[in-house]
Structure formats: structure tokens, C-alpha cells
N, C-alpha and C positions, 0 to 999 in steps of 0.2 A: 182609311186603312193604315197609313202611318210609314214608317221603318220596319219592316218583317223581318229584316235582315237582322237587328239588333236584338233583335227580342230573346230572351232565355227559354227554356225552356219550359220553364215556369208560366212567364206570360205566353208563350207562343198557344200551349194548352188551354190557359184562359178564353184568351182569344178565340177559340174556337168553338169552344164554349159556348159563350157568348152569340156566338157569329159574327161577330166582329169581321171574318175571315173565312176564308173557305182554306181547303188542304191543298186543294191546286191553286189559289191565289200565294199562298205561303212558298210552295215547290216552286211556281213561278220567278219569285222575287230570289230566293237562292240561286235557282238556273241562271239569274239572269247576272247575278253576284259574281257565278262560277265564272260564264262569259267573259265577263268586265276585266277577270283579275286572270287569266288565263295563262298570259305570258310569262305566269311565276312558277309555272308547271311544276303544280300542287297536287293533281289529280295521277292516277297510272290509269285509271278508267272513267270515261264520263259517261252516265247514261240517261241523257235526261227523257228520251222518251216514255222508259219504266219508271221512270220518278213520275210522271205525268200519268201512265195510267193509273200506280199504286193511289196518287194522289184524285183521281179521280173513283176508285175503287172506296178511298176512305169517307170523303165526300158523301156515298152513296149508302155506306153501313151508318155514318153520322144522323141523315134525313131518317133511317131507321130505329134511331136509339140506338144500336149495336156499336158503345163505343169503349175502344178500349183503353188501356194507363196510358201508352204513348199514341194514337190514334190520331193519325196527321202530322207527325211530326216526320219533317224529311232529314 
């Protein structure tokens, strides 16, 4: 799976693609980003449970073909 965190835009969309990744493996590793760096309150809102479902929601239209320009990207 690699650095998700690094990734552009560009590859993140590859990636998925691919399969390389799933949309809540991707959301995960950002959440987990946000966490890490917290104490630099960057955020005014965090919401990572809707990031998890959306990312679960995109996951699910993916397994379908139903995928859109930004599709998985958090």
C-alpha cells in the first residue's frame, strides 16, 4: 500500500483504479495523518466518522463501475 499520505492527486486516483487501495484505506491513513499532527490546530472541524462512511459509500459505487472524476478522494 505504501505512503497514501504523499500521494497527489493524480496517483491517489490511480491507485484506485488500480486497486492498489481502497477509499477508506486512503481516508484511513489521512485520519490517521490528522491525529498525528493535531497539536498544530489546523482543523476548525474534524469529522472523521463522515469521512469513513462517505469513504465507504465510494468503495461501494467503485465495486459498481459508478465511478466518478474525484471518486475516493478525501
Amino acid at each position: 500500500m505504501g505512503d497514501l499520505i504523499g500521494l497527489t492527486i493524480e496517483q491517489a486516483c490511480a491507485g484506485l483504479d488500480k486497486g492498489d487501495f481502497t477509499a477508506s484505506e486512503l481516508a484511513i491513513a489521512h485520519i490517521s495523518e490528522m491525529e498525528g499532527v493535531r497539536s498544530l490546530n489546523c482543523w476548525i472541524t474534524e469529522t472523521p466518522e463522515s469521512t469513513l462512511e462517505l469513504a465507504s459509500q465510494s468503495d461501494e459505487r467503485r465495486k459498481k463501475g459508478e465511478v466518478g472524476v474525484m471518486e475516493g478522494i478525501p
